[in-house]
Backbone as ProteinMPNN parsed JSONL, in Angstrom:
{"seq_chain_A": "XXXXXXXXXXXXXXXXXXXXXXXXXXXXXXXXXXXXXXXXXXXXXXXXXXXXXXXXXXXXXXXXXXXXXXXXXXXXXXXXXXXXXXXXXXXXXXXXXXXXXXXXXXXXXX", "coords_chain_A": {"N_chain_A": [[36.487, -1.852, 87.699], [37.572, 1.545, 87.279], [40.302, 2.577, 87.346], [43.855, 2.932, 88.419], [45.259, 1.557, 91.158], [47.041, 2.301, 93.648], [49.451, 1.076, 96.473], [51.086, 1.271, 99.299], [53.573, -0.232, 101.04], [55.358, -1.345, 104.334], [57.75, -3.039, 104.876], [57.159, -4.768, 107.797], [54.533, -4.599, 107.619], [51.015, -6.096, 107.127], [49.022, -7.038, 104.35], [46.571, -4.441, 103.769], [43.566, -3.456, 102.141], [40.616, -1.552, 100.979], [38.122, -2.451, 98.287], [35.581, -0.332, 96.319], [33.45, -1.054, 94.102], [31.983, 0.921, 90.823], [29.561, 1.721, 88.706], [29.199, 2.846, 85.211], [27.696, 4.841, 85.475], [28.487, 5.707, 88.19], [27.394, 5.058, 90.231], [27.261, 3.122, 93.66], [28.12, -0.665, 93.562], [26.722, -3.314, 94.063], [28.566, -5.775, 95.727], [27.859, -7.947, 97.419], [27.419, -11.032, 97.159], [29.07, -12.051, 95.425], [31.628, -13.444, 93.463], [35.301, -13.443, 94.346], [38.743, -13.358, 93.214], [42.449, -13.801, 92.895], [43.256, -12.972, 89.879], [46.018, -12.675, 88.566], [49.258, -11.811, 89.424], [52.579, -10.929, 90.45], [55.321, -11.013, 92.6], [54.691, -14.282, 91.255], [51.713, -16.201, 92.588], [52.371, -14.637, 94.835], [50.36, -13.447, 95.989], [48.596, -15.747, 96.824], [46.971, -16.227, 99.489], [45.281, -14.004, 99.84], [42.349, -12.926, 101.239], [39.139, -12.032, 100.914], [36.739, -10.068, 102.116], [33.323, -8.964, 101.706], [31.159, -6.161, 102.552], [30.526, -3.287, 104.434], [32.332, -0.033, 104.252], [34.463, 2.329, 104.229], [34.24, 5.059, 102.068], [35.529, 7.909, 100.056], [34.526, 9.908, 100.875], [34.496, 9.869, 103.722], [32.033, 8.021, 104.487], [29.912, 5.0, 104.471], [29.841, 2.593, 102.7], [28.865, 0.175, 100.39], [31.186, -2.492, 99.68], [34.128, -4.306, 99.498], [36.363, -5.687, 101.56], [40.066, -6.313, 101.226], [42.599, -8.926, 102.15], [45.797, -9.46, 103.36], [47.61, -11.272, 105.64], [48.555, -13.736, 105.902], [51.227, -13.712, 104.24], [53.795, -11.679, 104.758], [55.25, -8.369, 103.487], [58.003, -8.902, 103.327], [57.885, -10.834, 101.407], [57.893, -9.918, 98.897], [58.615, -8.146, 96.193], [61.726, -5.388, 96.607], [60.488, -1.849, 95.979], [58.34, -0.287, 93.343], [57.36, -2.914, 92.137], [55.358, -5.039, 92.552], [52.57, -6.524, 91.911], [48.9, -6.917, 91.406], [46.042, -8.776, 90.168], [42.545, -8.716, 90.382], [39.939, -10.817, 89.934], [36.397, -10.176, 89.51], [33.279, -12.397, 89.998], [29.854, -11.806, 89.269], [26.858, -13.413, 90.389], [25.922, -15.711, 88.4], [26.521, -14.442, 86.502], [29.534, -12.912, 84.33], [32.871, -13.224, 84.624], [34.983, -9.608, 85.628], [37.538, -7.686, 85.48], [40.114, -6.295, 87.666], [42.258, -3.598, 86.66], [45.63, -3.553, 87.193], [46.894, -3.639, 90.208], [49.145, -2.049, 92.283], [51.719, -2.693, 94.503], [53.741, -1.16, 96.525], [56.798, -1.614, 98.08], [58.06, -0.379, 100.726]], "CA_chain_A": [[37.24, -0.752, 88.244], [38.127, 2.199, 86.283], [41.675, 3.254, 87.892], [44.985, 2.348, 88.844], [45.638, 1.821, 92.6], [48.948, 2.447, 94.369], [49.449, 1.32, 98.018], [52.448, 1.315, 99.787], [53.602, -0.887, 102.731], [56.562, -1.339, 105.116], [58.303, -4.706, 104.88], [56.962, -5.58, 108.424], [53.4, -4.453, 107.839], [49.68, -6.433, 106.405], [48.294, -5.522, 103.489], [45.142, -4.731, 103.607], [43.007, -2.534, 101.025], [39.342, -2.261, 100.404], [37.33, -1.743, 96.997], [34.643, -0.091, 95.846], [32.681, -0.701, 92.707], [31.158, 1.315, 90.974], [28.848, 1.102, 87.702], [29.381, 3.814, 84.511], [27.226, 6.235, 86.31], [29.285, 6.195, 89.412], [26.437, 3.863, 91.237], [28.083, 1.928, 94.147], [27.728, -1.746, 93.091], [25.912, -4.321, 95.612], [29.315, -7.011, 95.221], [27.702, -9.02, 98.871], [27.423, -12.278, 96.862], [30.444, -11.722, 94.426], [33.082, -14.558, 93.753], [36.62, -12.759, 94.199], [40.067, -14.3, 93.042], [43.224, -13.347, 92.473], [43.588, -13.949, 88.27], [47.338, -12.199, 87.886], [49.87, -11.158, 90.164], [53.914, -10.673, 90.505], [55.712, -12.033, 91.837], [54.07, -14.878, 90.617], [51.31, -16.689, 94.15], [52.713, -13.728, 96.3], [48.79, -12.716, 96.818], [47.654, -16.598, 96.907], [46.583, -16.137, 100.342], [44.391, -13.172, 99.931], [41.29, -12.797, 101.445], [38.206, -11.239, 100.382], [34.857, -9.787, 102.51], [31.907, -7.931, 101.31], [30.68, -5.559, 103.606], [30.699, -1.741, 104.05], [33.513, 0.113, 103.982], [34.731, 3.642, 104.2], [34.445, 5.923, 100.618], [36.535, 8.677, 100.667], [34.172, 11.303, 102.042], [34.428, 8.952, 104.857], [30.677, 7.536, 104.327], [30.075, 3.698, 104.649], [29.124, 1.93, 101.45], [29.357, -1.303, 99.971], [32.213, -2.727, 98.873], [35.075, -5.175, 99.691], [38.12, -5.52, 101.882], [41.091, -7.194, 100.753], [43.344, -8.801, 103.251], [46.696, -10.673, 102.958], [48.015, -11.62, 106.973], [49.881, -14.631, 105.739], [52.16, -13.147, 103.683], [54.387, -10.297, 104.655], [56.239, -7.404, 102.288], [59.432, -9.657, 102.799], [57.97, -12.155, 100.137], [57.494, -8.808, 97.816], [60.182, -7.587, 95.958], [61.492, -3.771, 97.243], [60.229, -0.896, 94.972], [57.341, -0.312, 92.408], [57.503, -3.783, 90.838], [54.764, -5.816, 92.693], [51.104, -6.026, 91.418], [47.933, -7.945, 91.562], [44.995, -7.867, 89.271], [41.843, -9.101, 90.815], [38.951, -10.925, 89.483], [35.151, -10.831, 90.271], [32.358, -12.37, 89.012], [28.592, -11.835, 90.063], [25.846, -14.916, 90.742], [25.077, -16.064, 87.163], [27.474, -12.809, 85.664], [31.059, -13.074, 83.797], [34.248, -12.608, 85.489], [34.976, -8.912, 85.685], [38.44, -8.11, 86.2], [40.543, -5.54, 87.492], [43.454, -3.102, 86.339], [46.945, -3.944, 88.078], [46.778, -2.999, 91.674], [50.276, -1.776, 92.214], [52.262, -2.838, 95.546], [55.281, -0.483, 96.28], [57.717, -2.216, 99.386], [59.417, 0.289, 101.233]], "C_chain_A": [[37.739, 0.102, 87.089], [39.48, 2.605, 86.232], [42.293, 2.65, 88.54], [45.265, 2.296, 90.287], [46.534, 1.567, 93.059], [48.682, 1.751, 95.816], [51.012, 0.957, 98.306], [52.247, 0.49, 100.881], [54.873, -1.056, 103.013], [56.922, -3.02, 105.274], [57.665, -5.385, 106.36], [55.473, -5.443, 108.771], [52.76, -5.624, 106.918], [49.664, -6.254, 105.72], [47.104, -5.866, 103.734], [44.414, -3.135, 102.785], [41.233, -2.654, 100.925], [38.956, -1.615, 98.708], [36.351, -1.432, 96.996], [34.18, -0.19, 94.392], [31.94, -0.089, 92.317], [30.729, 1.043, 89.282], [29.292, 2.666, 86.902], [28.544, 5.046, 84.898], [27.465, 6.429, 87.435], [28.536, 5.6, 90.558], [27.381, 3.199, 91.881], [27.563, 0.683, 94.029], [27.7, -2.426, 94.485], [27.282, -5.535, 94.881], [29.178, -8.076, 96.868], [27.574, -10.449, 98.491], [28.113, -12.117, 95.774], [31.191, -12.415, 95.005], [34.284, -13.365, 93.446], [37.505, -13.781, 94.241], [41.212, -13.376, 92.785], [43.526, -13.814, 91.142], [45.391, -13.439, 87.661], [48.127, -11.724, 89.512], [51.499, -11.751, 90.079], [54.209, -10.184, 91.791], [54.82, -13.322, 92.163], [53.238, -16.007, 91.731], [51.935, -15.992, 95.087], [51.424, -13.407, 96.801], [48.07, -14.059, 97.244], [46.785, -16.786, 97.991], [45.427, -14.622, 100.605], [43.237, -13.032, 100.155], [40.42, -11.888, 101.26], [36.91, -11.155, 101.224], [33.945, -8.486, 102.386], [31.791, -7.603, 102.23], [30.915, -4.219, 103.466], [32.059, -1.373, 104.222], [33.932, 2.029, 103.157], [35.249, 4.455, 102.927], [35.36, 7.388, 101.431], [36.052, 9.747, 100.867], [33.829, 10.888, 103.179], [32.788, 8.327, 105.064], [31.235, 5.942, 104.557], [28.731, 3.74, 103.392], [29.176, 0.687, 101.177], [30.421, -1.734, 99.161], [33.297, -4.047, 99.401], [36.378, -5.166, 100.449], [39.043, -6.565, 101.559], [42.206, -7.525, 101.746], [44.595, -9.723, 103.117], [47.725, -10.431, 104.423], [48.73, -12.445, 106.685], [51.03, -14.294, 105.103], [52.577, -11.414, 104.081], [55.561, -9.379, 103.566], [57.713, -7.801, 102.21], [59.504, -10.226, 101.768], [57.639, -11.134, 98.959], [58.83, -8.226, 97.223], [59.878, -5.705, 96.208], [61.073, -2.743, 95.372], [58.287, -1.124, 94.724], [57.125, -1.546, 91.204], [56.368, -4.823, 90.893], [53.09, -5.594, 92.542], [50.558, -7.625, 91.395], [46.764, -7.479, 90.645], [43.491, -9.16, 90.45], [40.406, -9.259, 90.041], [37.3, -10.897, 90.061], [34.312, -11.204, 89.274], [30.691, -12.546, 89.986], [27.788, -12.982, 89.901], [25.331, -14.946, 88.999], [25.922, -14.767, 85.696], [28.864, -13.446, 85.269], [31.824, -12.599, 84.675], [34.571, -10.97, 84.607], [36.056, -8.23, 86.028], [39.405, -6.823, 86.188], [41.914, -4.904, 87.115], [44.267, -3.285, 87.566], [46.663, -2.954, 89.284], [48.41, -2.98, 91.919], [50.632, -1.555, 93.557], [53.503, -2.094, 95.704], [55.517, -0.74, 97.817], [58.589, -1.488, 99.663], [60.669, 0.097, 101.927]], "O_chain_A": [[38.24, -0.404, 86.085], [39.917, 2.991, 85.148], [41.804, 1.816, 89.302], [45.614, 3.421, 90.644], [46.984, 0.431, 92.912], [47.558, 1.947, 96.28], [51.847, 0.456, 97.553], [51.221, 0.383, 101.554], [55.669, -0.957, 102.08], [56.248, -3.918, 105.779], [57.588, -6.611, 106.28], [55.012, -5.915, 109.81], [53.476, -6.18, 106.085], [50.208, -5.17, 105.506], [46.582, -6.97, 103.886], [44.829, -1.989, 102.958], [40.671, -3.744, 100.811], [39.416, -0.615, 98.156], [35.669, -2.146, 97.73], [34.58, 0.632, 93.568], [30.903, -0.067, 92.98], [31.423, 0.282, 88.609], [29.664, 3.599, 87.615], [28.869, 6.179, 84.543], [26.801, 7.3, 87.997], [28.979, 5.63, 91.706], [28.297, 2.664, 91.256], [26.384, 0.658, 94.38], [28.313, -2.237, 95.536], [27.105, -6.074, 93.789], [30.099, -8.745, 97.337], [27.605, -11.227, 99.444], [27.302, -12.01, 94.854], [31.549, -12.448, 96.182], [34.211, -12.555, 92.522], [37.395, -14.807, 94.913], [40.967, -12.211, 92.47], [44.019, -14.936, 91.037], [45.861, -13.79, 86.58], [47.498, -11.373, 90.511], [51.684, -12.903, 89.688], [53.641, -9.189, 92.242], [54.266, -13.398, 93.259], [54.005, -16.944, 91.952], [52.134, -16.527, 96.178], [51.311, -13.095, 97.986], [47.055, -13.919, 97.928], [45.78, -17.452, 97.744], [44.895, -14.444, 101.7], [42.651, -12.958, 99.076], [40.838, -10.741, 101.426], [36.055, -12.032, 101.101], [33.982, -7.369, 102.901], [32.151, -8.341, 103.147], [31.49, -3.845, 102.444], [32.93, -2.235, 104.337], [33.725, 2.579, 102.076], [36.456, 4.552, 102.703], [35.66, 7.726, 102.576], [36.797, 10.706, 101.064], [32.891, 11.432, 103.762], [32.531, 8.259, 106.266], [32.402, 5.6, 104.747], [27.649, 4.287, 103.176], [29.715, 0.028, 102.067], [30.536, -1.345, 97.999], [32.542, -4.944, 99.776], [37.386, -4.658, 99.959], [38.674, -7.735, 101.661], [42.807, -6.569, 102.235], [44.34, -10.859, 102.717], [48.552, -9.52, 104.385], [49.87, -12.232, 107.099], [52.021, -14.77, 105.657], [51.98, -10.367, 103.831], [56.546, -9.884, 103.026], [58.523, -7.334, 101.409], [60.524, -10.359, 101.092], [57.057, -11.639, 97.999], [59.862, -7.941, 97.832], [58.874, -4.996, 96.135], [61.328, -2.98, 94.191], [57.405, -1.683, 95.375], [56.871, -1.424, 90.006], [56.12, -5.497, 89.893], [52.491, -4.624, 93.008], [51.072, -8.743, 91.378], [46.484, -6.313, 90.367], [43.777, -10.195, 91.051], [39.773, -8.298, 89.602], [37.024, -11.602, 91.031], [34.304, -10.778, 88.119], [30.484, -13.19, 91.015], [28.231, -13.679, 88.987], [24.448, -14.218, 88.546], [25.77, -14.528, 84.498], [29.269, -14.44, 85.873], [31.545, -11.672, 85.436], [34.49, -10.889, 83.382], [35.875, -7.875, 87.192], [39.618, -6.241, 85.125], [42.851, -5.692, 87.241], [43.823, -3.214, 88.711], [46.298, -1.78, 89.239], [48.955, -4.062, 91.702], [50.181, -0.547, 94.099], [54.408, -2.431, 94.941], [54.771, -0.297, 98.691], [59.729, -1.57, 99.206], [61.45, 1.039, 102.062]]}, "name": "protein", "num_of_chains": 1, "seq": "XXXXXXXXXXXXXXXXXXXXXXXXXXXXXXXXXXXXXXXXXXXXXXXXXXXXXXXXXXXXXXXXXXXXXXXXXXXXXXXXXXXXXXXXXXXXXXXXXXXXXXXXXXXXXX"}
């Protein structure tokens, strides 16, 4: 991932987010057999429950591409502290490929 991502949520909402990868020429990356983990986050197993599925997934000229949704149902924005303080970094790694890992995903709890 090249960029920082914000999302916001309401103490009695989901989160849920998807990703897209893409490659230094802006190629969307095939991640359908890609291990995902959570390798960082604050505060510290607030994302341990995070789920991860490949599949398409709406780019932002509303197209369907490949990419990832991220989903965390067990945990709600109560177990988050309020503000701009909660973040996750997320790892992948491809079939036979190095872990790959991304810049702080930044949770803000309204």
């Amino acid at each position: 991932m090249t960029s920082t991502l914000a999302l916001e949520v309401t103490k009695s909402s989901c989160i849920e987010f998807d990703l897209i990868y893409r490659d230094d020429d802006g190629a969307i990356e095939d991640v359908s057999a890609d291990d995902f983990e959570v390798i960082e986050d604050q505060p510290s197993g607030a994302f341990a429950g995070l789920t991860f599925t490949p599949g398409l997934v709406e780019d932002t000229d509303g197209s369907l591409v490949q990419g990832v949704t991220c989903h965390l149902a067990e945990r709600r924005p109560e177990t988050l502290d309020m503000g701009k303080t909660n973040f996750l970094r997320i790892g992948r790694t491809p079939p036979g490929g190095c872990l790959d890992d991304s810049m702080k995903i930044w949770i803000s709890v309204l």
